[in-house]
BAGU-895014 format. One record per atom (N, C-alpha, C): atom name; z negated, x negated, y; residue number from 0. Coordinates in steps of 0.001 Angstrom, whole numbers, plus 524288, in hexadecimal, padded with zeros to 5 digits. Atoms other than C-alpha are relative to their C-alpha. Example, Ala and Ser with C-alpha at 12.3 -4.5 7.8 and 13.67 -1.06 7.14 Angstrom:
- atom; w; u; v; nr
- N; 80000; 7FC86; 7FB5A; 0
- CA; 7E188; 7CFF4; 7EE6C; 0
- C; 80000; 7FC7C; 804B0; 0
- N; 8003C; 80334; 7FB5A; 1
- CA; 7E41C; 7CA9A; 7FBDC; 1
- C; 7FD26; 80302; 80442; 1
This chain:
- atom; w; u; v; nr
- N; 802C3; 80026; 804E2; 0
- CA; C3630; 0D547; 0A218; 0
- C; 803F2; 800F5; 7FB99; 0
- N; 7FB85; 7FE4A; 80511; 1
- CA; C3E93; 0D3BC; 09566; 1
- C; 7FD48; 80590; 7FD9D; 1
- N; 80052; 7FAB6; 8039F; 2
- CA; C3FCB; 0DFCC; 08D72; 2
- C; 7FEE5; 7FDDB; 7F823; 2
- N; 800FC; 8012E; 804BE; 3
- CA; C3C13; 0E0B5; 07E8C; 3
- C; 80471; 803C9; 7FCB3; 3
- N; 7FDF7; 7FB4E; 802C3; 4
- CA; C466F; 0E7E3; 076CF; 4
- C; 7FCB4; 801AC; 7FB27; 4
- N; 8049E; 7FD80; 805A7; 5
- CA; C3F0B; 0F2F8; 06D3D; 5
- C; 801FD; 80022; 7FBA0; 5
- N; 7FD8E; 7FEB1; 803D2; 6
- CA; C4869; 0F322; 063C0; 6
- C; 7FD73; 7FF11; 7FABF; 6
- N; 80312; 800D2; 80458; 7
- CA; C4158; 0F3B9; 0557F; 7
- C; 8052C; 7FE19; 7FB5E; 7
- N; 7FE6F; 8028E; 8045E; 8
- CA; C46A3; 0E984; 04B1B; 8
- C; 80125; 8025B; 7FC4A; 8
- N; 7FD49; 7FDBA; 8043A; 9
- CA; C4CC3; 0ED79; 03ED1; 9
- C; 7F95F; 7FCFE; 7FCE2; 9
- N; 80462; 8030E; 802EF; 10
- CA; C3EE1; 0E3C7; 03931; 10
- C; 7FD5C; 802F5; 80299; 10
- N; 8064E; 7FD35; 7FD84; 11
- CA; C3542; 0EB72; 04349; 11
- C; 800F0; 80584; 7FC5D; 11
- N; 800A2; 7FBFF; 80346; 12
- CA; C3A7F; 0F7A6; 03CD8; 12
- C; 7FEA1; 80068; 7FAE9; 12
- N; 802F0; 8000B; 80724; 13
- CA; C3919; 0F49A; 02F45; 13
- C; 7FCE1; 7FED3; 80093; 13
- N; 80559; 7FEF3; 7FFB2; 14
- CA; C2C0E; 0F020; 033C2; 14
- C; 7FCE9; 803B1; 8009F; 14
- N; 802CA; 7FB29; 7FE5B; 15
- CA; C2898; 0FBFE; 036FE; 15
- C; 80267; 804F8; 7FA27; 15
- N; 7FF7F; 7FC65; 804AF; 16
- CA; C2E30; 102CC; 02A50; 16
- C; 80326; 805CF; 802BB; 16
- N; 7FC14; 7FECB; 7FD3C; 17
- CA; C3A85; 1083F; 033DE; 17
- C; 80530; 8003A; 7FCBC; 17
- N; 7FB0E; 801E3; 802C4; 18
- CA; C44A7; 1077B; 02852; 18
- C; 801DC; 80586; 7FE5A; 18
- N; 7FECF; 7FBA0; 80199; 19
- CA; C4850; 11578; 027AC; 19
- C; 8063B; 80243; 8009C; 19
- N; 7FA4D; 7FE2C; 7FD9F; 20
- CA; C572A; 11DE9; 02846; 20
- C; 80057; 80090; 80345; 20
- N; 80076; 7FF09; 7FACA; 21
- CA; C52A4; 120C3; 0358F; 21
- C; 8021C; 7FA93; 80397; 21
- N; 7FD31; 804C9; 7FD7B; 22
- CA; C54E8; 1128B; 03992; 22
- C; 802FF; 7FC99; 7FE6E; 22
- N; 7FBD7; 80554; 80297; 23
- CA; C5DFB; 10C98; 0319C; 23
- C; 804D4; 8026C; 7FE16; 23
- N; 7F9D8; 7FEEA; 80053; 24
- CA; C6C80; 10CB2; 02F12; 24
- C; 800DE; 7FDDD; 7F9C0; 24
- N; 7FF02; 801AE; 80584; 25
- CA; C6A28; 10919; 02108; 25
- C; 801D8; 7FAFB; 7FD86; 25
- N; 7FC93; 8045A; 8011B; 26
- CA; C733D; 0FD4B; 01EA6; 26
- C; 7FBEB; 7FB83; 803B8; 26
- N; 803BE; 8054E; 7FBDC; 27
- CA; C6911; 0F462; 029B7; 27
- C; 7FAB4; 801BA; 7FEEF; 27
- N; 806EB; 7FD2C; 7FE18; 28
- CA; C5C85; 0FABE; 0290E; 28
- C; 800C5; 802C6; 805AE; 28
- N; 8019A; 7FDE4; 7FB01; 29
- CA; C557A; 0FEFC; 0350F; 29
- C; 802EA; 7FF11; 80401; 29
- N; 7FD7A; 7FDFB; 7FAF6; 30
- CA; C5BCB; 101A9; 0426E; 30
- C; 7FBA7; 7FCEB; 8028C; 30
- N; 803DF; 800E6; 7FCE3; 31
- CA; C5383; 0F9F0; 04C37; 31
- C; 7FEBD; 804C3; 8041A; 31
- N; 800B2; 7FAD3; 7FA09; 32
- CA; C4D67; 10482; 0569A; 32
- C; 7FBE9; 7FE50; 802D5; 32
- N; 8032C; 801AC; 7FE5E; 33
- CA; C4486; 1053E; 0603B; 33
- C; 7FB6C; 8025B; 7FE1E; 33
- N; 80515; 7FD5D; 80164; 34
- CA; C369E; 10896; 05E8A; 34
- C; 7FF2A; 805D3; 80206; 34
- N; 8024D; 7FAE6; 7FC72; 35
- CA; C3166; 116D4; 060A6; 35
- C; 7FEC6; 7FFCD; 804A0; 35
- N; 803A4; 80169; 7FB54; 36
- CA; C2C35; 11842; 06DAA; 36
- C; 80440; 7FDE5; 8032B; 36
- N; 7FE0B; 8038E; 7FD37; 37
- CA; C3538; 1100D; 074BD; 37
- C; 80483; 804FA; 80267; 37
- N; 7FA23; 7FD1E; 7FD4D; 38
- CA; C3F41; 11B11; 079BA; 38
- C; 7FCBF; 80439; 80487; 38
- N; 802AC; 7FE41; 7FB61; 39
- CA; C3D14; 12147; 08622; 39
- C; 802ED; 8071B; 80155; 39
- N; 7FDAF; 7FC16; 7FECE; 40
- CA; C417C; 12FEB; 088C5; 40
- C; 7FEEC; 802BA; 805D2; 40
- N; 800B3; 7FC3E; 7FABA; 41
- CA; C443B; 136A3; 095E8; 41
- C; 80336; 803D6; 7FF8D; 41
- N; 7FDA7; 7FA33; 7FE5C; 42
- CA; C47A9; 1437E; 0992A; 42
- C; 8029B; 7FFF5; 804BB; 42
- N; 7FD2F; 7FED4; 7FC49; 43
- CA; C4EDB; 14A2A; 0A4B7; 43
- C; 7FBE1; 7FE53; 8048D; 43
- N; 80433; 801A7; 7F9CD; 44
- CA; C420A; 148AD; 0AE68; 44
- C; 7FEB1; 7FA38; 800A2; 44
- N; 7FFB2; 80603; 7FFA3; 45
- CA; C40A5; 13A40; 0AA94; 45
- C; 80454; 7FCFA; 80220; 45
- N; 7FAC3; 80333; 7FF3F; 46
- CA; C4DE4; 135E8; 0ACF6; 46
- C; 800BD; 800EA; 80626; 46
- N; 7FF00; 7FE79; 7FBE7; 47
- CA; C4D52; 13DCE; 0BA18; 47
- C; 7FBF1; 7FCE2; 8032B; 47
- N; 802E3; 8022D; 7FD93; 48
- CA; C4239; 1373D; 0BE60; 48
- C; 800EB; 7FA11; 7FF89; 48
- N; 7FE13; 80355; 7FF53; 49
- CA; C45D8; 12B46; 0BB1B; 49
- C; 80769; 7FD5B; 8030C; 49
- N; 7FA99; 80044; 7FB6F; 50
- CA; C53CF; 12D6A; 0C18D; 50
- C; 803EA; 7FDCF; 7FD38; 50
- N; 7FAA4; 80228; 8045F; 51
- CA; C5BBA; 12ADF; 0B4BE; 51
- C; 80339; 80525; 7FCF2; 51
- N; 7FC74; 7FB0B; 8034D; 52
- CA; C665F; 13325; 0AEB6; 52
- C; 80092; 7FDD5; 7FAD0; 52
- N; 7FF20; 80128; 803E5; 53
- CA; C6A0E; 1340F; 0A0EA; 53
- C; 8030A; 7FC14; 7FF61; 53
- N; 7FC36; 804E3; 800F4; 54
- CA; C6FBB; 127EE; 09B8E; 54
- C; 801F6; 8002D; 7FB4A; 54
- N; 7FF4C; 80090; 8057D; 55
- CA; C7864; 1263C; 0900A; 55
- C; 7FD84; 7FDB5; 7FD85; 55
- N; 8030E; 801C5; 80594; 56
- CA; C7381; 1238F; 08330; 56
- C; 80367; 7F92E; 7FF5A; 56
- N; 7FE20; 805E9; 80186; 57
- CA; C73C7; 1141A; 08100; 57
- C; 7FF83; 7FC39; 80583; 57
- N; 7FFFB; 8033B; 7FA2B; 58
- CA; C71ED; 110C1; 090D6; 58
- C; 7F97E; 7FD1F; 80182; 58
- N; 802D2; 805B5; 7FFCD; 59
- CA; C69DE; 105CF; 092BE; 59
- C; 7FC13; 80295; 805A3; 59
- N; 802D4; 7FEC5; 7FADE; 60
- CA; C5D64; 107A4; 09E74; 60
- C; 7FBEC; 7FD46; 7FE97; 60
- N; 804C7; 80395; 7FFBE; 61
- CA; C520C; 1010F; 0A22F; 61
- C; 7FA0B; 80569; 80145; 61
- N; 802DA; 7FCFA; 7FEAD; 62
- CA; C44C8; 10731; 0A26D; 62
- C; 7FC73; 7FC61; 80223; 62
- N; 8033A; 801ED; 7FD7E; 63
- CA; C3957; 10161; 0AA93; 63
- C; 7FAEE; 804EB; 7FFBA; 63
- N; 802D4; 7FA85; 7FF01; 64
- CA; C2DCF; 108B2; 0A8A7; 64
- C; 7F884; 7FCAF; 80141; 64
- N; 80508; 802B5; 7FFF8; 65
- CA; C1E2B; 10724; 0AB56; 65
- C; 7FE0B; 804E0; 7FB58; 65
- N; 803A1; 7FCAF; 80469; 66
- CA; C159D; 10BCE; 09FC7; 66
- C; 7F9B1; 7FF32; 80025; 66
- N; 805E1; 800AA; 80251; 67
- CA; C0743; 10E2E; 09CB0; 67
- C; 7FECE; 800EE; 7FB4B; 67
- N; 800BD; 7FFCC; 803E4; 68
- CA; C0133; 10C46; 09043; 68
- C; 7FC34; 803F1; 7FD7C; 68
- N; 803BA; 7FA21; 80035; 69
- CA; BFAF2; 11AA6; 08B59; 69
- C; 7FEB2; 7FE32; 7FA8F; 69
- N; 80228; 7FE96; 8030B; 70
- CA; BF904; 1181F; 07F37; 70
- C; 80137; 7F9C2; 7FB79; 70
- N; 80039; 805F1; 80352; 71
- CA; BF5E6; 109DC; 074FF; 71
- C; 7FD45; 801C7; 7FBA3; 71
- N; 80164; 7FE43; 80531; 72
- CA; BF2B0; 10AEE; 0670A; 72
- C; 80162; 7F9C1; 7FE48; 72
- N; 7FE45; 805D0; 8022B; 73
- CA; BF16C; 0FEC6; 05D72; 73
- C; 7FB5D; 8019C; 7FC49; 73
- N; 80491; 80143; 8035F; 74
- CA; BEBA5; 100EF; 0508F; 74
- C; 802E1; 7FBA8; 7FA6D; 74
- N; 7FF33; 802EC; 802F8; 75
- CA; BECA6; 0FB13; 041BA; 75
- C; 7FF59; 801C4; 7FB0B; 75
- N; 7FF7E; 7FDC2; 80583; 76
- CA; BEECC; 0FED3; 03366; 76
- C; 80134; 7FCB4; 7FB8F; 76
- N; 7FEB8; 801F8; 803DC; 77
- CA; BF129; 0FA9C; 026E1; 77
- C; 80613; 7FDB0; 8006A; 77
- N; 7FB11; 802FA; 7FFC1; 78
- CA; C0022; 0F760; 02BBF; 78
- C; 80109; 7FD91; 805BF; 78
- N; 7FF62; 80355; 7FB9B; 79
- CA; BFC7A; 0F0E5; 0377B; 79
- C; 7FD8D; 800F0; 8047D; 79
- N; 801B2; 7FDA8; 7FB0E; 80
- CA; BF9EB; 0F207; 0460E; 80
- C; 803B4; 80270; 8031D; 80
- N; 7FC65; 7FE67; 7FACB; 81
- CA; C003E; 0F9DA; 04F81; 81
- C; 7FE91; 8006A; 804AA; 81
- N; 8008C; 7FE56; 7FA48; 82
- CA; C00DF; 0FC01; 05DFA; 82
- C; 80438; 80386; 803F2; 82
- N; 7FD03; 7FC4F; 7FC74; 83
- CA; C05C3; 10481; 066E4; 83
- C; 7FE2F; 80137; 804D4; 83
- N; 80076; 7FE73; 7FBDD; 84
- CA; C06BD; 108C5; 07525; 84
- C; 80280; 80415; 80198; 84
- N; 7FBD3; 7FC07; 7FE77; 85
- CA; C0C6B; 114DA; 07C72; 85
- C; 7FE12; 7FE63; 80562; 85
- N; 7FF5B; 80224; 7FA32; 86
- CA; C1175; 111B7; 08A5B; 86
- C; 8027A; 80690; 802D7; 86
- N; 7FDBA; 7FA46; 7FD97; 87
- CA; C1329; 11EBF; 0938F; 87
- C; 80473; 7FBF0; 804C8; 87
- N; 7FD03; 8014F; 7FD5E; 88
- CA; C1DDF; 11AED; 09D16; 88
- C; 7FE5F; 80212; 80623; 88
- N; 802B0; 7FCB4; 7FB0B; 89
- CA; C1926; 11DD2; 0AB00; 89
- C; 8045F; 7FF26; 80432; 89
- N; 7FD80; 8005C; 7FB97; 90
- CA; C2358; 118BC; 0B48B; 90
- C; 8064B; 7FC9A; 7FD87; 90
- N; 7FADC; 8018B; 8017A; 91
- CA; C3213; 114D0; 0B015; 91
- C; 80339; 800B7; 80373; 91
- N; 7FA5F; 7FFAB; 7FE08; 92
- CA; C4036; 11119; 0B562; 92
- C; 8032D; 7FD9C; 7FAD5; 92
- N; 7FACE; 800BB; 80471; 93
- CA; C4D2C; 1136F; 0AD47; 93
- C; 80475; 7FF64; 8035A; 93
- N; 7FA78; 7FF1A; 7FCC0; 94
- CA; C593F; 10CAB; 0B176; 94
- C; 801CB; 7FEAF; 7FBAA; 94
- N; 7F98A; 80197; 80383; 95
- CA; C673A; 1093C; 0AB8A; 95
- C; 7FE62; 7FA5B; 7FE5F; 95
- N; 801B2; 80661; 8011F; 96
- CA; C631C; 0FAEB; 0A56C; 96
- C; 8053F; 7FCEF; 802EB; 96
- N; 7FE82; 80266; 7FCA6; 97
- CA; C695A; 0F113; 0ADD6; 97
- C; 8038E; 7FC17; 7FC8B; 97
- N; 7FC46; 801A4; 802CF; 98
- CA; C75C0; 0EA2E; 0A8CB; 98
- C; 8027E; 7FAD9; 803F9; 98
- N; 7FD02; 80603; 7FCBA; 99
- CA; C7C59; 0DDEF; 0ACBE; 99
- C; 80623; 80191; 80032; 99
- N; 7FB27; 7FCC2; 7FD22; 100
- CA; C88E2; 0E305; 0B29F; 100
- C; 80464; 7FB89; 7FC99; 100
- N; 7FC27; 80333; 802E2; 101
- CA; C8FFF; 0D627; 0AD1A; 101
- C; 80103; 8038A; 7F872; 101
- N; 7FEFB; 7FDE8; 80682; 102
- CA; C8D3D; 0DD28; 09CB7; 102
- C; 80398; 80410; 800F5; 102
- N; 7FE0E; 7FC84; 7FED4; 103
- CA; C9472; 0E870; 0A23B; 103
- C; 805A8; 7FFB4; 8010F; 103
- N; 7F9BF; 802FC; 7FD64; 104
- CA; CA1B4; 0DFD5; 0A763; 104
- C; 7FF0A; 7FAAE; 7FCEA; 104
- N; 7FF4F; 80460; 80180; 105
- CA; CA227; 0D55A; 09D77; 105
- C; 80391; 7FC41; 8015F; 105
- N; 7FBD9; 80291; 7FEDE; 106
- CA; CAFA3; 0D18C; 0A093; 106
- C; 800DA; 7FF1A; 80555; 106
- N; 7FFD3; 7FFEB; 7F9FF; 107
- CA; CAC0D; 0D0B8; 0B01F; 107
- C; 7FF38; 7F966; 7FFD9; 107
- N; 80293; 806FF; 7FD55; 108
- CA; CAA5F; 0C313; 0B833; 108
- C; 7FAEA; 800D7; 801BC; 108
- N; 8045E; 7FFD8; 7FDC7; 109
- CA; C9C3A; 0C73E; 0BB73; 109
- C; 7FE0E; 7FA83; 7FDDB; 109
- N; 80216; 80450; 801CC; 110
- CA; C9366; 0BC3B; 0BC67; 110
- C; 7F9EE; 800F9; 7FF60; 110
């Protein structure tokens, strides 16, 4: 199944009235980021149960997870409609994201 990257537009943010010192470097505007919500935190008993050690900051992994949907909302206002969902996470695997050994040895004869 392709993946969707979340990354939020420099246009989704200013749609959203995102133009603050918090996200911008002044000279470009806004910083693209991701949306709230989207970051996942584990502790020491998570990582143990899942059978992962700390990884440096910036290391790439795959998550696989099954979710159920606890909680859907969708109403409407004078600036529009919104919707929303919250997904509890019930069953996950975290590995090292999987690399093509050739990006790693550019200058090799791999084929």
């Amino acid at each position: 199944m392709p993946m969707t990257n979340m990354i939020r537009t420099v246009d989704e943010m200013k749609a959203d009235g995102m133009c603050s010192p918090c996200c911008s470097d002044g000279a470009e505007g806004p910083k693209p980021e991701y949306p709230w919500g989207l970051r996942l935190s584990l502790g020491k008993p998570e990582m143990d149960k899942l059978g992962v050690d700390l990884a440096a900051v910036g290391t790439e992994m795959t998550v696989v997870a099954k979710v159920k949907v606890v909680e859907a909302r969708q109403n409407a206002d004078e600036q529009g409609e919104r919707k929303s969902m919250e997904l509890q996470i019930a069953d996950m695997d975290l590995q090292l994201a999987a690399r093509d050994p050739r990006s790693m040895f550019p200058n090799s004869d791999m084929a």
